[in-house]
PATORNU-881667 format. One line per 3 residues: number of its first residue (from 1); their letters; for each residue x, y, z of N, C-alpha, C, CB. Coordinates in Angstrom, 3 decimals. Atoms other than C-alpha are relative to their C-alpha. Glycine has a CB too. Layout:
# PATORNU-881667
NUM	a	X:Y:Z:X:Y:Z:X:Y:Z:X:Y:Z; ...
***
This chain:
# PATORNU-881667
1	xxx	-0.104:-0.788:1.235:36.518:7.718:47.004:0.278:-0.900:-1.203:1.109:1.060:0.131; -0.391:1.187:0.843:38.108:4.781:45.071:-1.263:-0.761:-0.501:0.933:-0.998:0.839; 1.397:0.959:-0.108:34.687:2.649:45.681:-0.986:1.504:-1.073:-0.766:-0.421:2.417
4	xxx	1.009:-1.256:1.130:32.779:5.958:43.978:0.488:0.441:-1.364:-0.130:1.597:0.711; -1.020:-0.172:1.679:35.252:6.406:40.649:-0.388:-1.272:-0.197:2.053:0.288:-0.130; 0.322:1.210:0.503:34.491:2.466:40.106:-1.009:-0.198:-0.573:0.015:-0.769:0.699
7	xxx	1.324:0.251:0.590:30.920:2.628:40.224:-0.532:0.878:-0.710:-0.869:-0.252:0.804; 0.216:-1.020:1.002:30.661:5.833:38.508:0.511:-0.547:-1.926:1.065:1.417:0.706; -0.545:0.004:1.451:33.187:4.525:35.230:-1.389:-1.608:-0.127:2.420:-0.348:-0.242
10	xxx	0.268:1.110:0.435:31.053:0.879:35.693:-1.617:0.895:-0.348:0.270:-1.470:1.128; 1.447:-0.659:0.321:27.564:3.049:35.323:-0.018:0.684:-1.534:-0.352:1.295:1.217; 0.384:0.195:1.204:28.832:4.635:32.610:0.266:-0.790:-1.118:0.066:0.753:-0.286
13	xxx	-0.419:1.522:0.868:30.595:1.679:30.773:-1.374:-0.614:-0.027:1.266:-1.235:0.891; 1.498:0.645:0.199:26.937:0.532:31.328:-0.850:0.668:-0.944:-0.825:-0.001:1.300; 0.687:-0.480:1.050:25.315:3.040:29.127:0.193:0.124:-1.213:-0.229:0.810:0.163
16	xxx	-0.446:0.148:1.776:27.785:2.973:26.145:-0.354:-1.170:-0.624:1.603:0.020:-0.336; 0.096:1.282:0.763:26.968:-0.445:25.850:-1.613:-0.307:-0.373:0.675:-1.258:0.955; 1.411:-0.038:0.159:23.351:0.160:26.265:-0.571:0.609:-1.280:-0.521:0.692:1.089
19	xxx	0.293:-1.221:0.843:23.520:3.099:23.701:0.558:-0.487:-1.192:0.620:1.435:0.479; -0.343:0.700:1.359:25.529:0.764:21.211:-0.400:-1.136:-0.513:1.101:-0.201:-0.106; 0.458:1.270:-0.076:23.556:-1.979:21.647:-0.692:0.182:-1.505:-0.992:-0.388:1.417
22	xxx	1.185:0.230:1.315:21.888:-3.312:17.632:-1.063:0.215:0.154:-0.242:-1.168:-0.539; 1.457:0.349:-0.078:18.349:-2.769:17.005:-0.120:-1.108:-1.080:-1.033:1.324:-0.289; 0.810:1.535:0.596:16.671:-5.832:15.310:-1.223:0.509:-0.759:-0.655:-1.215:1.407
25	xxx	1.361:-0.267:1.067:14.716:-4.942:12.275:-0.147:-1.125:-0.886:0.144:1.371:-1.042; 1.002:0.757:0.896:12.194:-7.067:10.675:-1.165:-0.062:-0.642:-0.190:-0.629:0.317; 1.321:0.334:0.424:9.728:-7.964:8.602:-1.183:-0.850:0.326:0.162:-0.274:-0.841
28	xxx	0.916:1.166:-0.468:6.445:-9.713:9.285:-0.876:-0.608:-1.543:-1.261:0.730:1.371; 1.057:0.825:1.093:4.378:-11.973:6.889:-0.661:1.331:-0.934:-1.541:-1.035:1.022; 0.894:-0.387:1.207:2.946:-11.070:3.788:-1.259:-0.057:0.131:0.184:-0.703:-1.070
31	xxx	1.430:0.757:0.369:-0.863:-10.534:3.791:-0.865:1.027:-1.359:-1.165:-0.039:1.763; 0.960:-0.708:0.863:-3.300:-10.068:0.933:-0.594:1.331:0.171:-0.964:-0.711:-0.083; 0.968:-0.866:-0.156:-5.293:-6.815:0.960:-0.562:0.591:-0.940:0.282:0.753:0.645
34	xxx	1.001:-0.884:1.060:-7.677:-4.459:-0.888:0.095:1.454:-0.060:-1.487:-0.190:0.327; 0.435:-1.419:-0.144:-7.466:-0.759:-1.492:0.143:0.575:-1.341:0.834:0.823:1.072; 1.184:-0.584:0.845:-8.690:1.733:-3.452:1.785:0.395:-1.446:-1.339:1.995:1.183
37	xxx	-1.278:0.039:1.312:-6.697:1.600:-7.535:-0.074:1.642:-0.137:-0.492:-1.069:-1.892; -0.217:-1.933:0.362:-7.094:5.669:-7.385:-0.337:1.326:1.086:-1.197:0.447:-1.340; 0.546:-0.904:-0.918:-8.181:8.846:-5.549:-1.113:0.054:-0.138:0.392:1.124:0.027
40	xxx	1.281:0.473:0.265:-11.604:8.315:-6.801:-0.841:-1.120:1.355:0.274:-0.804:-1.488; 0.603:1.503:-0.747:-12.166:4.712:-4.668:-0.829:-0.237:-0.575:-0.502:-0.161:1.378; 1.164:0.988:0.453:-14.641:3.590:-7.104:0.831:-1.397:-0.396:-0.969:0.682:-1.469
43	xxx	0.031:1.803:0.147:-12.578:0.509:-7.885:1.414:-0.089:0.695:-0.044:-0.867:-1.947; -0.491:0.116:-0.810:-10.343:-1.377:-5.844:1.164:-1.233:-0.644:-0.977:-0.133:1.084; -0.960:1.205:0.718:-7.421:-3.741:-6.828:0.909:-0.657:1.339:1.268:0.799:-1.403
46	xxx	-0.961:1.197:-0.553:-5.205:-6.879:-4.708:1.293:0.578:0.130:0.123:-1.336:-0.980; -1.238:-0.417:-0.078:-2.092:-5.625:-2.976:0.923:-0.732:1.528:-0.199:1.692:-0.030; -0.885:0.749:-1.035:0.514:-7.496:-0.691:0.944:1.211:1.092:1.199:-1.086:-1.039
49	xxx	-0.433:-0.693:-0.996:1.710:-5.752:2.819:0.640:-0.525:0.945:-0.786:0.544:0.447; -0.554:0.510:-1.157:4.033:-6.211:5.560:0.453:0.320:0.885:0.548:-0.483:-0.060; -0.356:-1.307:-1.386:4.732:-4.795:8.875:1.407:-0.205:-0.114:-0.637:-0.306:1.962
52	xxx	-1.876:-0.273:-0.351:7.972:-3.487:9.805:-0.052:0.164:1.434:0.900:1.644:-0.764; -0.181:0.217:-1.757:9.109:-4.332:13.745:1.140:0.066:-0.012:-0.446:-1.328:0.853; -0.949:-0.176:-0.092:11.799:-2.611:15.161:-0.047:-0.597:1.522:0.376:1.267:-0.445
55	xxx	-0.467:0.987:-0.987:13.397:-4.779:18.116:-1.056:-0.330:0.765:1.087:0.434:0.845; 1.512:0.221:-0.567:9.585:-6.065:18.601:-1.270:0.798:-0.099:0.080:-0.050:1.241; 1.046:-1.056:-0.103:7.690:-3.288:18.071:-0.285:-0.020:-1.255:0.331:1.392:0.550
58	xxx	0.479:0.172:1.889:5.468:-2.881:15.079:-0.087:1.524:-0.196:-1.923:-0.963:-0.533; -0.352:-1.274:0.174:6.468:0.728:13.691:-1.293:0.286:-1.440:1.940:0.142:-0.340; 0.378:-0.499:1.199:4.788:0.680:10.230:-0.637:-1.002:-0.766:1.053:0.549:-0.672
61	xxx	0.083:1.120:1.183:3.117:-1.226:7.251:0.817:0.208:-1.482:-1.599:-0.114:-0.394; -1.037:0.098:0.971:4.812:-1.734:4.190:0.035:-0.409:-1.516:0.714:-0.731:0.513; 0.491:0.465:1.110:4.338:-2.409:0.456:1.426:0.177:-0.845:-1.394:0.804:-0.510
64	xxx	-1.008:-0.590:0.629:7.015:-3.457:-1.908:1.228:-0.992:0.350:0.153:1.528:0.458; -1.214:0.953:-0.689:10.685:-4.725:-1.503:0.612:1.398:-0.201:0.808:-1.686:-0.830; -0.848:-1.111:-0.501:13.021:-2.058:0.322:1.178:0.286:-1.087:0.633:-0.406:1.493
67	xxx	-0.964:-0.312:0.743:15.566:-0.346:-1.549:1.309:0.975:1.047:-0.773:0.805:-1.298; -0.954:-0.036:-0.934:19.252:-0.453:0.349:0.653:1.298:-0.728:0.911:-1.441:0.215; -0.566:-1.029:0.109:20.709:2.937:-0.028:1.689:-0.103:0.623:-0.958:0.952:0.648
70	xxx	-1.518:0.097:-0.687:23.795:2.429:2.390:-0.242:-1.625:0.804:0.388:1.631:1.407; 0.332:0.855:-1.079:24.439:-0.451:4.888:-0.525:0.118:0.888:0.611:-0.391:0.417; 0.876:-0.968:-1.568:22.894:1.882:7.542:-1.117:-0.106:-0.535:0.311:1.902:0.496
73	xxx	1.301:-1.198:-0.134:20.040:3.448:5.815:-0.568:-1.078:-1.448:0.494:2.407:-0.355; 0.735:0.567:0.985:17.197:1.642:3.528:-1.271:0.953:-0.545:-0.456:-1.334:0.565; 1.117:-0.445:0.239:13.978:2.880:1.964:-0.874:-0.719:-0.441:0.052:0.806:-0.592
76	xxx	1.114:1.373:0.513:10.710:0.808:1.473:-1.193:1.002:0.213:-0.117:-1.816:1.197; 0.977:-0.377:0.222:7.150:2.122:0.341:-0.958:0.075:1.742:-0.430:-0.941:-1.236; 0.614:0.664:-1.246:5.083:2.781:3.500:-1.554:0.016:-0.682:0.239:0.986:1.683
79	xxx	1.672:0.076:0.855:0.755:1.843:3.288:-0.671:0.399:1.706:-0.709:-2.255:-0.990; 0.291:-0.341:-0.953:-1.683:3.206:5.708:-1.594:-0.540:0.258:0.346:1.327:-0.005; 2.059:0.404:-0.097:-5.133:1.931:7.564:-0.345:1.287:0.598:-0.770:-1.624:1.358
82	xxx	0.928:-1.286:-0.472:-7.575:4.985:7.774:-1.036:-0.380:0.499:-0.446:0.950:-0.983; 1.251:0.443:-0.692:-10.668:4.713:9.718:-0.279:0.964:-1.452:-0.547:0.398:1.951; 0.599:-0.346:0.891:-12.949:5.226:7.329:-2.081:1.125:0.277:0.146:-1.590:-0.684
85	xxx	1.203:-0.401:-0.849:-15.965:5.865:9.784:-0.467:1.274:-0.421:0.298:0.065:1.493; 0.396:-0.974:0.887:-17.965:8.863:9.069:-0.505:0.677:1.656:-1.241:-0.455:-1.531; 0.240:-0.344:-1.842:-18.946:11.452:12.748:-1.348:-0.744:0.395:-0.285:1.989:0.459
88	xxx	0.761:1.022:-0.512:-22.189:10.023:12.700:-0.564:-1.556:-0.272:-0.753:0.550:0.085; 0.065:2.004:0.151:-21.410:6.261:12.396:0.484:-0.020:1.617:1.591:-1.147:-1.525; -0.341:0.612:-1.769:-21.407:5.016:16.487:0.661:-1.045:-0.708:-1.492:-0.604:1.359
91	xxx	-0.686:0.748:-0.311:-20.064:1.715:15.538:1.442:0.059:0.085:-0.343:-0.684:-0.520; -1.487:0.295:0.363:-16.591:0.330:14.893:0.499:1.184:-0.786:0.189:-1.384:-0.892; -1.062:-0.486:1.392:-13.912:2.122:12.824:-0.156:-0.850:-0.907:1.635:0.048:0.182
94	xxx	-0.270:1.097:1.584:-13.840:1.032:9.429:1.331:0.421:-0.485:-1.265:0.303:-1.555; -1.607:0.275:0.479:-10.459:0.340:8.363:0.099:-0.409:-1.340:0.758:-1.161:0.819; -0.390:0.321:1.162:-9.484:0.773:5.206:1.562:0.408:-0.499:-0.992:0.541:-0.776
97	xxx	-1.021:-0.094:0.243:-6.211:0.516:3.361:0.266:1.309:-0.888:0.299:-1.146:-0.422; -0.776:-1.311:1.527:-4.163:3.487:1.080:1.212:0.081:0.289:-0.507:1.910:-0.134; -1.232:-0.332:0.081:-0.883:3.572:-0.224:0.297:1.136:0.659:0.359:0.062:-1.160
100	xxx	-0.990:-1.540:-0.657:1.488:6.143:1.346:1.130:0.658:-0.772:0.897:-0.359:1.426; -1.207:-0.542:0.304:4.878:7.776:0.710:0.847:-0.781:0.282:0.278:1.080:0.491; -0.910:1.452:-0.157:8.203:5.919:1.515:0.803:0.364:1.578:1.452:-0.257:-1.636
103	xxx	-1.092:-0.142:-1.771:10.280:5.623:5.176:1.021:-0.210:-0.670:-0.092:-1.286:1.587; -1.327:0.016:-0.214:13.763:5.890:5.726:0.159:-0.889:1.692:0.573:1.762:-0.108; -0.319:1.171:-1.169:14.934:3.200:8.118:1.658:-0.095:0.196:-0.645:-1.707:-0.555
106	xxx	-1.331:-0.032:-0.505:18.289:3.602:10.141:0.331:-0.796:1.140:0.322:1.237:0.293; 0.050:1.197:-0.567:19.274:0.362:11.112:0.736:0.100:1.385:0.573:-1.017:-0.936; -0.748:-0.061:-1.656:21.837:1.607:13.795:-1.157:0.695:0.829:1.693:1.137:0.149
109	xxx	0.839:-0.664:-1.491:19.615:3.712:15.696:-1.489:-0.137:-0.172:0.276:1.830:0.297; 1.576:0.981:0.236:16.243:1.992:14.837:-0.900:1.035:-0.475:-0.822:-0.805:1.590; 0.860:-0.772:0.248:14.421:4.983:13.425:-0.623:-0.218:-1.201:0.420:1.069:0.119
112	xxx	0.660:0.107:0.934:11.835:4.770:11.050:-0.777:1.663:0.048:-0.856:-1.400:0.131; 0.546:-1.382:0.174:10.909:8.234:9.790:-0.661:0.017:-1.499:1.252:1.186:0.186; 0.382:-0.903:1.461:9.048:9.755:6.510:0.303:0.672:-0.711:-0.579:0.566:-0.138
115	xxx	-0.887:-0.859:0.953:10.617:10.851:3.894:-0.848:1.509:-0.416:0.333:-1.013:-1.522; 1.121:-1.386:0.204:9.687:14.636:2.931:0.412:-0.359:-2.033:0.824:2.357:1.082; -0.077:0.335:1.921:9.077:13.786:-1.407:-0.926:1.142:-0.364:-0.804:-1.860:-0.766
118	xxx	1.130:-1.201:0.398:7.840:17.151:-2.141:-1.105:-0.710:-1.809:1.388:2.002:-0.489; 0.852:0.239:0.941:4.173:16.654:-4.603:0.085:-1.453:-0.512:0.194:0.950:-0.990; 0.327:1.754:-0.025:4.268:12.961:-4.641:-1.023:-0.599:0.503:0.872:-0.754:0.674
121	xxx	1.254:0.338:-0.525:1.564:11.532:-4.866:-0.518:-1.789:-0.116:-1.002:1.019:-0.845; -0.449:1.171:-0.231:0.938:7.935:-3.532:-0.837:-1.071:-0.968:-0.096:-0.226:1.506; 0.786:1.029:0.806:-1.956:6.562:-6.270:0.909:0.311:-1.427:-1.940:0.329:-0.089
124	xxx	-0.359:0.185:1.346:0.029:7.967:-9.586:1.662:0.036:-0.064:-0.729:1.165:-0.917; -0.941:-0.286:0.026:3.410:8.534:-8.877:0.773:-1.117:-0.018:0.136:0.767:0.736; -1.157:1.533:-0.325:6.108:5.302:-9.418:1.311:0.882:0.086:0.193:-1.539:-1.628
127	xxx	-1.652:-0.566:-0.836:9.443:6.210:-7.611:1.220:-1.009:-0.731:0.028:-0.431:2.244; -1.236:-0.039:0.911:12.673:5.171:-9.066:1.045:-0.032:0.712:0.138:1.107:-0.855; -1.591:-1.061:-0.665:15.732:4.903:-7.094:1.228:-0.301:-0.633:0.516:-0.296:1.757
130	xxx	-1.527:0.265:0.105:19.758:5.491:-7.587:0.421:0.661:1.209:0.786:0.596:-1.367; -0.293:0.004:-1.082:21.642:5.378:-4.778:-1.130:0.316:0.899:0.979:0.693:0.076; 0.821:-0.690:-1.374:20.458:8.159:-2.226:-1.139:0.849:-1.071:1.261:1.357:1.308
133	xxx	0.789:-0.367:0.636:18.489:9.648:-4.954:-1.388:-0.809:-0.231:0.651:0.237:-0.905; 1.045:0.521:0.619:14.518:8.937:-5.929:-0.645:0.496:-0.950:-0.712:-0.218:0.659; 0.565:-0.842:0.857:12.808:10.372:-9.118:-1.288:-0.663:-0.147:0.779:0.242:-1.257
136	xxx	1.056:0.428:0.278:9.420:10.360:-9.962:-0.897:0.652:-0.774:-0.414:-0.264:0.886; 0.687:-0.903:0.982:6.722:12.189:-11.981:-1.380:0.691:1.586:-0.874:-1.286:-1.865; 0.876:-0.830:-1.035:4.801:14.564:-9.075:-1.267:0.656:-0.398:0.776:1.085:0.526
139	xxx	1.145:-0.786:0.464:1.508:16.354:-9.239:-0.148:1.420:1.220:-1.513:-1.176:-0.044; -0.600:-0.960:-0.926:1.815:19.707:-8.079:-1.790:0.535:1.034:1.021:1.584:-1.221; 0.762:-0.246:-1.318:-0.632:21.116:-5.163:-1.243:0.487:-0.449:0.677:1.030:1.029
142	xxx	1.392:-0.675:0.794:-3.704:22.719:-7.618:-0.326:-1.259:-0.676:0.234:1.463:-1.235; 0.033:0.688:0.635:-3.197:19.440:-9.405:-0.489:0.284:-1.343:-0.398:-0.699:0.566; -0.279:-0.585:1.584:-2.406:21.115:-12.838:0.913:-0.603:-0.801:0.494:1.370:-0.058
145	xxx	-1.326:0.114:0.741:0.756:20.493:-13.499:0.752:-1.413:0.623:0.998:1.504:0.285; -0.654:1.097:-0.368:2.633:17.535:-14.324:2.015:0.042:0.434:-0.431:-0.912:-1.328; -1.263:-0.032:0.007:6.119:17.390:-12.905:1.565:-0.705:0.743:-0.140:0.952:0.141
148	xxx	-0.830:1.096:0.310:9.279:15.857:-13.251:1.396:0.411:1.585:0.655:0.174:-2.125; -1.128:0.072:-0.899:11.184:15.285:-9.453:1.002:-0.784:0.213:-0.302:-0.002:0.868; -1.084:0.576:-0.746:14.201:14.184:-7.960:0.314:0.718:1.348:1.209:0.000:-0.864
151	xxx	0.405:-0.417:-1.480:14.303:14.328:-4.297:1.278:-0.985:0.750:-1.953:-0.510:0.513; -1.323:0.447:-0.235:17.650:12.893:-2.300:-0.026:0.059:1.583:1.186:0.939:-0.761; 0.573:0.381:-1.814:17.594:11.197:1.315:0.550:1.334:1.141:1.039:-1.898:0.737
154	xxx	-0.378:-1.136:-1.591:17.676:13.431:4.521:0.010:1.470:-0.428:1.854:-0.253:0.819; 0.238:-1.583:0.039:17.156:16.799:2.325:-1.542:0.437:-0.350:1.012:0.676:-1.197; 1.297:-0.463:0.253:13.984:18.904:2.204:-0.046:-0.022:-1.381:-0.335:1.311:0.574
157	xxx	0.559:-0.607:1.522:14.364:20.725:-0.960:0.511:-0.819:-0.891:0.448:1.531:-0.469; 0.443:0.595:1.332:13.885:18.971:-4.216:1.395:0.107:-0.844:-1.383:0.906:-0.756; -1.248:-0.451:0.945:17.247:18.474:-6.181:-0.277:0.223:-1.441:1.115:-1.066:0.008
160	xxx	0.910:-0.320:2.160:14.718:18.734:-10.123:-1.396:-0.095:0.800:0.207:-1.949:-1.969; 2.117:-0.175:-0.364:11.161:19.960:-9.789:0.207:0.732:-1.006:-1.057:0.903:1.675; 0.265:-0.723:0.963:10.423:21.182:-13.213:-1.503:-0.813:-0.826:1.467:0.135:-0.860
163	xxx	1.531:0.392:0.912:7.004:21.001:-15.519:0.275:-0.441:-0.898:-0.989:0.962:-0.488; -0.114:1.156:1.517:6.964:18.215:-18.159:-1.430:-0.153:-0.426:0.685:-1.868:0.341; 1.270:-0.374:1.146:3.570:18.924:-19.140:-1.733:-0.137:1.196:0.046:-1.756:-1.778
166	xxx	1.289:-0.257:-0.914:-0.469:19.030:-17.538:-0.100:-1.615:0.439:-1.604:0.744:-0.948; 0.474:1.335:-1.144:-1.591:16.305:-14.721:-1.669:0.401:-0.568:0.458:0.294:2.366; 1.730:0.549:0.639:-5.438:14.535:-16.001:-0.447:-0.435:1.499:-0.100:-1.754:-1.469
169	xxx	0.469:0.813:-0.759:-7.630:13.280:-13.737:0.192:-1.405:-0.128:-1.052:0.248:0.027; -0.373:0.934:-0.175:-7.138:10.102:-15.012:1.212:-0.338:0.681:-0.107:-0.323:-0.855; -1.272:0.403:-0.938:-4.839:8.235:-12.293:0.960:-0.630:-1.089:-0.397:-1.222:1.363
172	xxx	-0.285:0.944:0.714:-3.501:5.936:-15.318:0.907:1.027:-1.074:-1.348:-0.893:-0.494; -0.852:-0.945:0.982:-1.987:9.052:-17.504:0.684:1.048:0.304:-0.653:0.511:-0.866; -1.107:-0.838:-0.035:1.029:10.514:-15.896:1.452:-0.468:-0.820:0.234:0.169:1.474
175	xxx	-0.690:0.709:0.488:3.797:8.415:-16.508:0.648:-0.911:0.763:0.617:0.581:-0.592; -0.486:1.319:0.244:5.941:5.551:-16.323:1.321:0.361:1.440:0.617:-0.348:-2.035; -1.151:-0.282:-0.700:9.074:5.158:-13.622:0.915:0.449:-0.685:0.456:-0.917:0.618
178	xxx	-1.390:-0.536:0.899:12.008:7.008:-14.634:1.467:-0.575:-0.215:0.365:1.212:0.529; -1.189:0.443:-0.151:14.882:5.695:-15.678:1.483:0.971:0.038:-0.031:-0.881:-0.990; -1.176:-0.243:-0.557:18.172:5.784:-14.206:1.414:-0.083:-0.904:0.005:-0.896:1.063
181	xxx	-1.537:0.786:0.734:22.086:5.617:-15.985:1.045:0.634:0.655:0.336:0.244:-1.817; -1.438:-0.137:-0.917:25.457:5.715:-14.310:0.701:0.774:-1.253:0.951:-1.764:0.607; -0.540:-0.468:0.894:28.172:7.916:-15.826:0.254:0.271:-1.088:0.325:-0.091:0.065
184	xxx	0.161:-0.751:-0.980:27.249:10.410:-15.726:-1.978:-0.450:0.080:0.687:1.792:-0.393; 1.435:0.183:-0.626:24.178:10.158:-13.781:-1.208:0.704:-0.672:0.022:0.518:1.437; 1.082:-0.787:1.088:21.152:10.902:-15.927:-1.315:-1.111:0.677:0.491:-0.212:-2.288
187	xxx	0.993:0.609:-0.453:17.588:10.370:-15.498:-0.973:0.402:-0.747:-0.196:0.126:1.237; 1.253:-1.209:1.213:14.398:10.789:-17.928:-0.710:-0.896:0.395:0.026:0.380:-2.057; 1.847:0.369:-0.142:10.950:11.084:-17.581:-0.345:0.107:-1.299:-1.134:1.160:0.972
190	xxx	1.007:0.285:1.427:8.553:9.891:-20.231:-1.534:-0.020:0.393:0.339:-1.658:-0.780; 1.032:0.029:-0.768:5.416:11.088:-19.388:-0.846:-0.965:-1.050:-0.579:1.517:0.438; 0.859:0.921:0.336:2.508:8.890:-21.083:-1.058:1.192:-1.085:-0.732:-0.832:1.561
193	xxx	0.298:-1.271:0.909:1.463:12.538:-23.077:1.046:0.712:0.023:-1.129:0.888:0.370; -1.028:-1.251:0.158:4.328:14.278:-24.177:1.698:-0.657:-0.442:0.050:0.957:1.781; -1.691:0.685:0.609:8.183:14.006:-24.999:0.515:-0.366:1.065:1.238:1.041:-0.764
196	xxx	-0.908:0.552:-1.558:10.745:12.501:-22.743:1.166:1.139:0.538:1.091:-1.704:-0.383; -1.119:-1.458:-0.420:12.904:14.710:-20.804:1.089:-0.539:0.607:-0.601:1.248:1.188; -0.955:0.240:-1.089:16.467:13.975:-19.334:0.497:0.881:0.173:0.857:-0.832:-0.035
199	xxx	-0.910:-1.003:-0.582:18.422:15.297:-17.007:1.236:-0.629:1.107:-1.011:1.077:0.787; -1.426:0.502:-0.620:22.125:15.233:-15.904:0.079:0.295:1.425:1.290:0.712:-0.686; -0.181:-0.040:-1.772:22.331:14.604:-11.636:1.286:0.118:0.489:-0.481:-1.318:0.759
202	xxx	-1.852:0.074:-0.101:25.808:16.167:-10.288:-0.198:0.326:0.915:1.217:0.779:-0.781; 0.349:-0.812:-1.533:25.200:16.657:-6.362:-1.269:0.562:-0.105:1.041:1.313:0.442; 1.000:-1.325:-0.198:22.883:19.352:-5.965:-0.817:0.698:-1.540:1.143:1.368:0.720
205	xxx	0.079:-0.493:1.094:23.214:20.306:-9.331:-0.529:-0.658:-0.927:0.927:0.339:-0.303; 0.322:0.830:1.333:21.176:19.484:-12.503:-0.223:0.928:-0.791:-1.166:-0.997:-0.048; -0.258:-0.873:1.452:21.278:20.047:-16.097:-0.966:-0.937:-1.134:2.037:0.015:-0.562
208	xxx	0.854:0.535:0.974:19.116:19.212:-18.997:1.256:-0.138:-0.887:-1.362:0.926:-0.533; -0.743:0.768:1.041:20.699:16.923:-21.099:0.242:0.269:-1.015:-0.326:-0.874:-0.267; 0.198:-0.379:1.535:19.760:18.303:-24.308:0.844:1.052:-0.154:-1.475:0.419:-0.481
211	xxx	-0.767:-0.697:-0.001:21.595:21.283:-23.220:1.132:-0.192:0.011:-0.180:0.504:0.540; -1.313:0.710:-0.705:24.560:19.384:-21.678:0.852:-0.410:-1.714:-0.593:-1.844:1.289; -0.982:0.449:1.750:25.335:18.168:-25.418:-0.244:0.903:-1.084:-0.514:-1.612:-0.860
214	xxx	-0.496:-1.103:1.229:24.718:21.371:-27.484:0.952:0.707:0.867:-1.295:1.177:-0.759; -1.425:-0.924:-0.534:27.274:22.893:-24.730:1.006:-0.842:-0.697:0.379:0.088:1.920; -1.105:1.241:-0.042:29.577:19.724:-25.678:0.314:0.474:-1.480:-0.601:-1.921:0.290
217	xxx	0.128:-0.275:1.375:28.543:20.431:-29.343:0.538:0.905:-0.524:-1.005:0.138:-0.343; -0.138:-1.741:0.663:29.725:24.099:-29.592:1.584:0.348:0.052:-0.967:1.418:1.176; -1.686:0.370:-0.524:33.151:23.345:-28.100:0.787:-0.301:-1.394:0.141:-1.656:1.177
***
């Protein structure tokens, strides 16, 4: 009975250590590539990529330099090869490159997942981060409307999704990354047609700025 309590605590003393064991995340080399400067693909512009390998394994490609959220948890642009092939092409796949959306990478337990960035879209949209927060300028699902998100790690729904004015076909005329400012946490979009908009980030909660200081004002 003694001999069976031993090898039972040493079996599981064997799995906590198995189950706490580091994963080993890395990067691989930088290489040149080509893909398409819009949703169009008539022209194509020079972009640098790099796999991501979690304890050997190649999980993802990668564009960009990661942005450290916690000591645990990072975020870095992901890029994707599509076969490009067409049903009746027999040969090869044709492999071509296109930006993506961004991963979340959790260094203790090696997961590389996809962030959910509601209406983000990966040829016009530049992302923005503070902290666990990312803002960006979105194009909504009819591709009408231009509008102004903030989106915050590990939650679905959208902490600002509001309309800052009409989405063009041109890829080149939404706008610009948004900037960020610490206390109190504010963030404005400047779209590339139209006025700039900020807005105050408190948790969950946001407030248009403009408002935030005629409340301040009235006091």
């Amino acid at each position: 009975m003694r001999t069976f309590f031993l090898l039972t605590f040493a079996f599981g003393a064997s799995l906590a250590l198995a189950a706490s064991k580091p994963h080993v995340i890395t990067f691989g080399k930088w290489t040149t590539i080509r893909w398409a400067a819009g949703p169009k693909e008539d022209q194509t512009v020079d972009a640098k990529v790099r796999p991501i390998y979690v304890d050997g394994q190649l999980k993802e490609f990668t564009v960009g330099v990661p942005h450290e959220i916690t000591e645990r948890l990072f975020a870095v642009r992901r890029t994707l090869r599509v076969n490009d092939a067409l049903p009746q092409e027999t040969a090869a796949p044709r492999w071509i490159w296109q930006p993506g959306g961004w991963l979340m990478v959790d260094r203790l337990s090696g997961h590389v997942t996809q962030m959910s960035l509601p209406e983000f879209d990966p040829y016009t949209s530049s992302a923005s981060w503070y902290r666990d927060y990312v803002a960006y300028c979105g194009v909504s699902d009819d591709g009408k409307k231009l509008e102004a998100v903030v989106a915050q790690a590990g939650k679905r729904k959208p902490v600002l999704k509001k309309k800052i004015g009409e989405a063009s076909n041109d890829s080149e005329s939404l706008c610009a990354a948004p900037e960020w400012q610490r206390q109190p946490a504010r963030v404005s979009f400047q779209p590339k047609a139209g006025d700039k908009f900020t807005y105050s980030i408190r948790g969950r909660a946001v407030e248009s700025a403009k408002e935030e200081e005629e409340e301040e004002n009235s006091e």
